[in-house]
LUMGUVO-757941 format. One record per residue (C-alpha): residue number from 1; residue in one letter; x, y, z. Coordinates in steps of 0.001 Angstrom, whole numbers, plus 524288, in hexadecimal, padded with zeros to 5 digits. Example, Ala and Ser with C-alpha at 12.3 -4.5 7.8 and 13.67 -1.06 7.14 Angstrom:
[1; 'A'; [8300C; 7EE6C; 81E78]]
[2; 'S'; [83566; 7FBDC; 81BE4]]
end
This chain:
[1; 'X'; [F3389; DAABF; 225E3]]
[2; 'X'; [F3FA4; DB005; 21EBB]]
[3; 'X'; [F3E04; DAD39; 210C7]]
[4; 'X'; [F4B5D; DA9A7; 20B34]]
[5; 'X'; [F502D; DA6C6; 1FC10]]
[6; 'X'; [F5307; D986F; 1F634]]
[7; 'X'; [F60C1; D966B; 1F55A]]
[8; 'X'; [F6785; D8F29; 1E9A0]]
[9; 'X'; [F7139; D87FB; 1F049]]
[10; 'X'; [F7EF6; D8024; 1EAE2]]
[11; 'X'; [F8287; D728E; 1F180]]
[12; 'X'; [F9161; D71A1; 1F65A]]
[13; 'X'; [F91DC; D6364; 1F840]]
[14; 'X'; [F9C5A; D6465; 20318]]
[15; 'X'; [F933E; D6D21; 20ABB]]
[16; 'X'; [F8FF1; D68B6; 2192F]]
[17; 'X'; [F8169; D661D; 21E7C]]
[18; 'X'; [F7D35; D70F5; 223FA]]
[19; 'X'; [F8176; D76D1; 2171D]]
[20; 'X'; [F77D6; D6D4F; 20F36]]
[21; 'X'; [F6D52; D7260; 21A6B]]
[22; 'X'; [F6F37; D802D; 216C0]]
[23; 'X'; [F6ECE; D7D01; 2083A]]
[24; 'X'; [F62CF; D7817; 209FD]]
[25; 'X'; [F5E22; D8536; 2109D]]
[26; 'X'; [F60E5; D8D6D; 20536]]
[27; 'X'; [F5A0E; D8075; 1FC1C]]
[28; 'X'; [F4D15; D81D5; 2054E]]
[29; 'X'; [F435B; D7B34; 1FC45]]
[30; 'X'; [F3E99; D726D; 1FEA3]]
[31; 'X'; [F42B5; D6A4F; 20BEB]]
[32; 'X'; [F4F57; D6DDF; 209BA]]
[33; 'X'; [F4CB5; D7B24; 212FA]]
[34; 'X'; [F4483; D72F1; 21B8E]]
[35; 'X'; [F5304; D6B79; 21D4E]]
[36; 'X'; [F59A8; D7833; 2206D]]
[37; 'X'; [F4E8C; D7E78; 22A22]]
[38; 'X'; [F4F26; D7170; 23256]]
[39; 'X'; [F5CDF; D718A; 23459]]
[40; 'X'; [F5D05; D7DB7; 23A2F]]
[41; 'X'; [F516C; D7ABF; 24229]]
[42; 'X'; [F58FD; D6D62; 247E4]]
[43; 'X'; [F652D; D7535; 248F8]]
[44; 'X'; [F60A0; D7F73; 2515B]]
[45; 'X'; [F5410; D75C3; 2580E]]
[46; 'X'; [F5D3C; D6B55; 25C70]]
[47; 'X'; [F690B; D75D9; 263ED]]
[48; 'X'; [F5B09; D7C73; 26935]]
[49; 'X'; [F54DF; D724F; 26E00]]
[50; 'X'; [F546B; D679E; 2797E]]
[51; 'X'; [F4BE3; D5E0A; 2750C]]
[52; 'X'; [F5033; D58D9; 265A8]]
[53; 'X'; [F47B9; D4F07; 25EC7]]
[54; 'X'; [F4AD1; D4727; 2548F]]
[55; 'X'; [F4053; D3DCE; 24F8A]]
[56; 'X'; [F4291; D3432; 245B1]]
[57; 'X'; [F3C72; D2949; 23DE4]]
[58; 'X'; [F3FA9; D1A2F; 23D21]]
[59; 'X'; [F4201; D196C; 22F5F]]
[60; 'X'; [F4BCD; D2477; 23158]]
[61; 'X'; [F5568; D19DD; 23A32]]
[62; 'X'; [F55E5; D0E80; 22E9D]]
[63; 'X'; [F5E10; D1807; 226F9]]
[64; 'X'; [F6A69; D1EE2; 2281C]]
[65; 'X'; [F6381; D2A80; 23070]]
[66; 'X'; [F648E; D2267; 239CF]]
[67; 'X'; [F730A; D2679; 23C77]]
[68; 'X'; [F7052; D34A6; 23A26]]
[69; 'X'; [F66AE; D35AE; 24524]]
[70; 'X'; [F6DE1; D2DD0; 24DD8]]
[71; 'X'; [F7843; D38F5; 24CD2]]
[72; 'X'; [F6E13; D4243; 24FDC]]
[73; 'X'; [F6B92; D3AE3; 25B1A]]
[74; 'X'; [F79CE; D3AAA; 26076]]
[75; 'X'; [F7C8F; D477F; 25DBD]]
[76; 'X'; [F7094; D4B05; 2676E]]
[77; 'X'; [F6889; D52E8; 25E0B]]
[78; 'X'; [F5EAC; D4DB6; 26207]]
[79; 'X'; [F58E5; D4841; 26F4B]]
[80; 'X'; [F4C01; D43DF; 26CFC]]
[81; 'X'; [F4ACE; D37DC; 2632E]]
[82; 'X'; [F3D59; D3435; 25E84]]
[83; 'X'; [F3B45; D288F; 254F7]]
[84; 'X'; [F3533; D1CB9; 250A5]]
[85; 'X'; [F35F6; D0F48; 25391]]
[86; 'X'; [F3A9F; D0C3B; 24605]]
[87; 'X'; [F46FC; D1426; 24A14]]
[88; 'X'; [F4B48; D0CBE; 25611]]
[89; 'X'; [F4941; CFFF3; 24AE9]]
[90; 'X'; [F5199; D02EC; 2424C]]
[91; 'X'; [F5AE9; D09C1; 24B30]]
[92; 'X'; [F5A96; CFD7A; 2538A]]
[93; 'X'; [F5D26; CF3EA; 248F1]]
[94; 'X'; [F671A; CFC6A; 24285]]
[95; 'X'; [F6E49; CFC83; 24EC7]]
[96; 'X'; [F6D61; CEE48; 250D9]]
[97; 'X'; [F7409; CEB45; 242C1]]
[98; 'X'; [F682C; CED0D; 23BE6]]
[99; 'X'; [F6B85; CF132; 22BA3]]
[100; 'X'; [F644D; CF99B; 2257E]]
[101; 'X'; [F6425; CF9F9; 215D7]]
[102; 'X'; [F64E0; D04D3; 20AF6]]
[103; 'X'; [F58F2; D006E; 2030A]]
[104; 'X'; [F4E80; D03F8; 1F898]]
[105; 'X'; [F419B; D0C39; 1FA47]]
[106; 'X'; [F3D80; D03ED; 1ED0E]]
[107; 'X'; [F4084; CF680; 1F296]]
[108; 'X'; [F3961; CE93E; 1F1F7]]
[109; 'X'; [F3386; CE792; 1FDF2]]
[110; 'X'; [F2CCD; CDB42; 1FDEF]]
[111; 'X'; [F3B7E; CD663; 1F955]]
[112; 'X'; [F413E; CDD52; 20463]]
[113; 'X'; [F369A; CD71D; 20E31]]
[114; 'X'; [F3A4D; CC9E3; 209A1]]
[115; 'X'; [F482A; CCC80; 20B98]]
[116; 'X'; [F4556; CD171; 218CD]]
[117; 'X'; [F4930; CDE38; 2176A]]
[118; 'X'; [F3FE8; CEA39; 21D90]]
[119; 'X'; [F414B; CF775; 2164F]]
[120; 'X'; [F40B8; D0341; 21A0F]]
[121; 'X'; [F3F6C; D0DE6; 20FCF]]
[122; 'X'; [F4CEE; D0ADD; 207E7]]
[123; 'X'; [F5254; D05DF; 21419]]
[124; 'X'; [F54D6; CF5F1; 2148D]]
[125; 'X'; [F5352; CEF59; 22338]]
[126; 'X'; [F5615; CDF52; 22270]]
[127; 'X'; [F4BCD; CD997; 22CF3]]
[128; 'X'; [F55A5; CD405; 23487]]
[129; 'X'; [F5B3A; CE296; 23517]]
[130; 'X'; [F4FA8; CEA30; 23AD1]]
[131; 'X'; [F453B; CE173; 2446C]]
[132; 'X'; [F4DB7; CD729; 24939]]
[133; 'X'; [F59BA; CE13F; 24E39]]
[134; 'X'; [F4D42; CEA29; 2546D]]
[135; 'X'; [F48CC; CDE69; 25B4C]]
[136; 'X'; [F552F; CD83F; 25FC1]]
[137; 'X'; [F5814; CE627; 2646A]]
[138; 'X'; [F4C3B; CE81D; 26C3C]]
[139; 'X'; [F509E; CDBE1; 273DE]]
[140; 'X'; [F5D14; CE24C; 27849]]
[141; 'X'; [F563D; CEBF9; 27AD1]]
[142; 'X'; [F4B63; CE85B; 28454]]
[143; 'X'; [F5439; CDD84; 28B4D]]
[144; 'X'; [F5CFF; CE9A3; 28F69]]
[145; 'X'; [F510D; CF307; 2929C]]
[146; 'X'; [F4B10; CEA35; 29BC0]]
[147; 'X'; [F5845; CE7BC; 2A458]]
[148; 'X'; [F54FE; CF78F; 2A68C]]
[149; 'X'; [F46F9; CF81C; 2A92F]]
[150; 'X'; [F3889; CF35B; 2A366]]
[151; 'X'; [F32FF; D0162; 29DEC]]
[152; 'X'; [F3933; D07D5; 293DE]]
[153; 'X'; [F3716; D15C9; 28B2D]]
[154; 'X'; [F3975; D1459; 27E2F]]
[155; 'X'; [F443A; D1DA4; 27DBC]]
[156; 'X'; [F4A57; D1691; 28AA7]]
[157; 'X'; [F496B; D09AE; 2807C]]
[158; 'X'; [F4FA8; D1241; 277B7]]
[159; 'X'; [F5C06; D174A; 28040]]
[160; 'X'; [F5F0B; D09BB; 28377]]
[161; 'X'; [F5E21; D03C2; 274F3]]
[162; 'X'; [F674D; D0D8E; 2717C]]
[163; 'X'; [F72E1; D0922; 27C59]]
[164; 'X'; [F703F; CFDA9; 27638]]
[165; 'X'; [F73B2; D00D4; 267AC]]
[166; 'X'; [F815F; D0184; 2626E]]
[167; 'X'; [F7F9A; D06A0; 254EA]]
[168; 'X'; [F8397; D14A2; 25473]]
[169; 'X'; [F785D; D19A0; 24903]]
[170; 'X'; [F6E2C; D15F2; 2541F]]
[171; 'X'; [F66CC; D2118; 25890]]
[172; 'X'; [F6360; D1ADB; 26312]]
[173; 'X'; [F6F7D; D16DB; 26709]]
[174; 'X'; [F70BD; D25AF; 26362]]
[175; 'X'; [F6699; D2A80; 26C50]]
[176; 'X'; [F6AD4; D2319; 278E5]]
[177; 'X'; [F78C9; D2806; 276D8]]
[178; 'X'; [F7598; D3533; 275D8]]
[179; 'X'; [F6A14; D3494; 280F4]]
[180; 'X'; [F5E3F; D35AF; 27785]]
[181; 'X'; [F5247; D3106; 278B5]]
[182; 'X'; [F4AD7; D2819; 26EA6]]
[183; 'X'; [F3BBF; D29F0; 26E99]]
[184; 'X'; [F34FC; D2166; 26423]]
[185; 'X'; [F245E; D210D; 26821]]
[186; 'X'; [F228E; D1741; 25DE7]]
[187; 'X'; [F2A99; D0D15; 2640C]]
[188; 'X'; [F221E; D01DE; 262BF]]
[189; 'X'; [F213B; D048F; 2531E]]
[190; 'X'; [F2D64; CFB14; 24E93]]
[191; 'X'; [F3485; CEFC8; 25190]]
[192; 'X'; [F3B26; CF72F; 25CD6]]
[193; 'X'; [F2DB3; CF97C; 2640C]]
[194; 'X'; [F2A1B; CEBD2; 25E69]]
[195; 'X'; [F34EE; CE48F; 26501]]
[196; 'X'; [F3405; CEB29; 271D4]]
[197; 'X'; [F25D2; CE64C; 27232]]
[198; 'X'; [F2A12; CD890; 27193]]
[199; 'X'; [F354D; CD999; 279EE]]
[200; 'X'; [F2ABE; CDE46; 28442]]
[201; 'X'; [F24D0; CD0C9; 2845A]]
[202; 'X'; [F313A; CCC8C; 289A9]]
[203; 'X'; [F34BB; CD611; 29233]]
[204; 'X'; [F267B; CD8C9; 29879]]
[205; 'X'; [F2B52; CE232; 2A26F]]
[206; 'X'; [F3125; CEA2A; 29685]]
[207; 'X'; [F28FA; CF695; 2920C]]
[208; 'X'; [F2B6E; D01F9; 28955]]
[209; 'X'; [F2430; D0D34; 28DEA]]
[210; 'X'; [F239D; D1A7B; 28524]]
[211; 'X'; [F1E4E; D2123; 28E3E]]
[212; 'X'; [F2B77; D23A1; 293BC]]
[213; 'X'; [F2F75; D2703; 287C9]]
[214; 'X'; [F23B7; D3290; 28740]]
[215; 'X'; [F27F3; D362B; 29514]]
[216; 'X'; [F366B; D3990; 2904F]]
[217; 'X'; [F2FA0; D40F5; 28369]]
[218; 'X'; [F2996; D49FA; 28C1D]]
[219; 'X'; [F368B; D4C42; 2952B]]
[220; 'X'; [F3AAD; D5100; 288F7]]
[221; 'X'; [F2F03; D5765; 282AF]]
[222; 'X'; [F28B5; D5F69; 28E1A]]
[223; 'X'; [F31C2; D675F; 28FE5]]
[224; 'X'; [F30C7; D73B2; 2876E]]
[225; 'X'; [F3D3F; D79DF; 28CEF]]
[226; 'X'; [F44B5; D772C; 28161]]
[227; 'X'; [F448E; D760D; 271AB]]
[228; 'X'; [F4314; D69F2; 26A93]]
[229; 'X'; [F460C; D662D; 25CDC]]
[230; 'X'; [F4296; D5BC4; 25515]]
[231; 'X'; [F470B; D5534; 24755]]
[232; 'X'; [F3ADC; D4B1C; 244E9]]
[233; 'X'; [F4001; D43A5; 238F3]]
[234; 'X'; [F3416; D3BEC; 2329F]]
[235; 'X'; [F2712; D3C1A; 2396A]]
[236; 'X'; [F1D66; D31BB; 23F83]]
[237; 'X'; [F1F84; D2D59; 24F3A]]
[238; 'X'; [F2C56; D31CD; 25218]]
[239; 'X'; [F28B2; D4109; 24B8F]]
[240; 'X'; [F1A3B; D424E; 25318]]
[241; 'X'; [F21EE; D3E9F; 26112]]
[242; 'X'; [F2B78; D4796; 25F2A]]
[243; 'X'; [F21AB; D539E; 25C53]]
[244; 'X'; [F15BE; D4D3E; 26588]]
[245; 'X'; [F200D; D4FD1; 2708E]]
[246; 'X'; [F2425; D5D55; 26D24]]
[247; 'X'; [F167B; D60A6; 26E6E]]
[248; 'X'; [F19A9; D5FA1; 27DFB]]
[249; 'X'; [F220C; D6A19; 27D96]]
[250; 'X'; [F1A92; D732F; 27412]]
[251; 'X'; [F2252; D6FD9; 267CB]]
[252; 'X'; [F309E; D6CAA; 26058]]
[253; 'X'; [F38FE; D7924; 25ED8]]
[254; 'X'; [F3EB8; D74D6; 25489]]
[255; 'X'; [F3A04; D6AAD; 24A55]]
[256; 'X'; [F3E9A; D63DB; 23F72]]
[257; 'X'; [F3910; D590E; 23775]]
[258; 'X'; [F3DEF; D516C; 22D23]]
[259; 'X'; [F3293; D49B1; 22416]]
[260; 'X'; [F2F23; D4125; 21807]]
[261; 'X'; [F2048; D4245; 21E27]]
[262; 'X'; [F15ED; D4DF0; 218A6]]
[263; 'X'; [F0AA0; D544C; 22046]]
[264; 'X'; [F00E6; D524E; 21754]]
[265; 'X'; [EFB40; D46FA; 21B5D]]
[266; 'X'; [EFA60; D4D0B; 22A67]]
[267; 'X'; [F04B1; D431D; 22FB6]]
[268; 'X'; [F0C53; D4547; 23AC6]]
[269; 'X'; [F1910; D4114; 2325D]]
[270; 'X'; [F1530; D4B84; 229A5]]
[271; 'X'; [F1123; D55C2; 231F5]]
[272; 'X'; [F1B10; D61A7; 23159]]
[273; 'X'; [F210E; D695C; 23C33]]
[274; 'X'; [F1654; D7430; 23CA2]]
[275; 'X'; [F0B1D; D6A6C; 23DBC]]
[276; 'X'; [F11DC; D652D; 24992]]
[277; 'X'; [F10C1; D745A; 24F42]]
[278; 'X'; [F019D; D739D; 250ED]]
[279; 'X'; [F0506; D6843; 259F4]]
[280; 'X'; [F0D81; D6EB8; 2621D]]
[281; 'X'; [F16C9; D64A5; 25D26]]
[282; 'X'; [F1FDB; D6FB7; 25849]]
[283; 'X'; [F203D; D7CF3; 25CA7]]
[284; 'X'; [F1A61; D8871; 25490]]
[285; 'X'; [F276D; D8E44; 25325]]
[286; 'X'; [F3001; D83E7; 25308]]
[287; 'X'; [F3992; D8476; 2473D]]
[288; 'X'; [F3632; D769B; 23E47]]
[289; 'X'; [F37A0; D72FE; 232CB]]
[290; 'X'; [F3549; D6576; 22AEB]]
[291; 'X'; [F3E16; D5E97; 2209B]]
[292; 'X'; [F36C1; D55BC; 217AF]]
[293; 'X'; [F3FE7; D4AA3; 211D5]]
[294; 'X'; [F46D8; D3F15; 213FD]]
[295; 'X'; [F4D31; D3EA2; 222B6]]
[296; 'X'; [F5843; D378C; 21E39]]
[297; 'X'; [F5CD9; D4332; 214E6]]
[298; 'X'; [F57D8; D4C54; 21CB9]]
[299; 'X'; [F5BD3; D4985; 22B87]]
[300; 'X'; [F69CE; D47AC; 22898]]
[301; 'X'; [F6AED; D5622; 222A1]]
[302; 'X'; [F644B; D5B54; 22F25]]
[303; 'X'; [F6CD5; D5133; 237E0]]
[304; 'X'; [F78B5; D56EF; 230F6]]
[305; 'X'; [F73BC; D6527; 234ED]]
[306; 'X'; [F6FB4; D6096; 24556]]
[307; 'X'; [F7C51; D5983; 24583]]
[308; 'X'; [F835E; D66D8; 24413]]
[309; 'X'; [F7B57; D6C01; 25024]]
[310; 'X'; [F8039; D5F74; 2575B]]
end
């Protein structure tokens, strides 16, 4: 490895992103070169490569993110979405007119249960905002998909919810406008999975199966022909599916991850890049790198820098 100086650097505060991104090349300590190194790996993974992953976490979609990676979305850099439950939620009940709240970390939250209000870190979601739009969503939603047929993929679900949603910030409206597919494996685990359930009572002919789901993943996975890249922002669910099925074709190429989680504690939220090599989760030479911080500072630099590529 080339061993290069620290650079003092000066701040023009007209300068343009990828600018800032260079800036923080010559800064280097601490994450600030970790910024840097995964731009260039996105920048020259995503023009390399066929199959692009980006997996993200619920939380991620209560906030203003939620626009950013929507614009990822339409702008194709990506054509593999993996996520959670929590993120068809609040994407769902934003969509539907659903508010969401700039609130307080420090809050009272036995007041704010009383005043039937959820929160969400220092996001504020009324009740009537979040469970109730899900549900009366879901309704729609089923009442169309059986006209079609009984069994349904998750990600088929997924394609059709979007045609159904208006509101331009939804990534899943997003996704089925731009022909990508949705993959969340922990679909039961919200009020999305929840209310599917009970609108099976009604419908009993109706039937989510993920095993066509797994039958696309490895259409896409199997075949080692070409690259693949993946930005894995958070961990849990949504970051082991996306490296458990790169396994299938011997590894990611390229690899970024952005974190608040540490490996100490042998989690697979935590676990870094390299770990995922003894796997075969990532490839031994595969260029990676990890980014620990807050995704909502950090992902819009790097959207800013795979926008230009786009």
């Amino acid at each position: 490895m080339e061993i290069k100086p620290v650079k003092d650097v000066r701040i023009d505060p007209n300068m343009p992103v990828e600018k800032l991104i260079e800036i923080y090349g010559d800064i280097y300590g601490f994450m600030a070169g970790h910024i840097y190194e995964s731009a260039n790996i996105l920048a020259e993974g995503l023009k390399e490569s066929n199959v692009r992953i980006l997996t993200f976490t619920g939380n991620l979609i209560s906030t203003g993110l939620r626009g950013i990676i929507t614009q990822l979305i339409e702008k194709k850099a990506f054509n593999v979405i993996i996520t959670t439950c929590g993120a068809l939620d609040h994407d769902i009940a934003r969509s539907n007119g659903g508010i969401y709240f700039k609130g307080y970390f420090e809050s009272d939250d036995e007041n704010l249960y009383k005043n039937n209000i959820h929160r969400l870190g220092n996001v504020f979601i009324r009740i009537d905002d979040y469970g109730l739009k899900v549900e009366e969503f879901v309704k729609k939603l089923v009442k169309e998909a059986v006209k079609i047929k009984n069994e349904w993929g998750v990600y088929e679900l997924l394609n059709l919810a979007g045609s159904m949603i208006s509101d331009e910030n939804s990534f899943l409206r997003a996704s089925r406008n731009s022909g990508v597919d949705v993959f969340v494996p922990g679909w039961p685990d919200g009020a999305f999975g929840t209310d599917l359930f009970m609108e099976s009572q009604k419908y009993k002919d109706f039937k989510v199966n993920y095993f066509i789901d797994m039958k696309k993943l490895s259409d896409i996975f199997f075949d080692e022909k070409e690259k693949a890249t993946a930005l894995i922002i958070g961990g849990g669910i949504s970051k082991h599916h996306a490296i458990w099925w790169s396994q299938f074709r011997n590894g990611l190429d390229y690899v970024v991850y952005l974190t608040t989680a540490s490996e100490w504690d042998g989690s697979l939220s935590g676990a870094m890049p390299r770990e995922a090599i003894t796997w075969g989760k990532v490839k031994p030479k595969a260029k990676k790198s990890i980014v620990y911080g807050d995704a909502t500072i950090t992902l819009p630099i790097l959207a800013a820098s795979i926008l230009k590529v786009f």
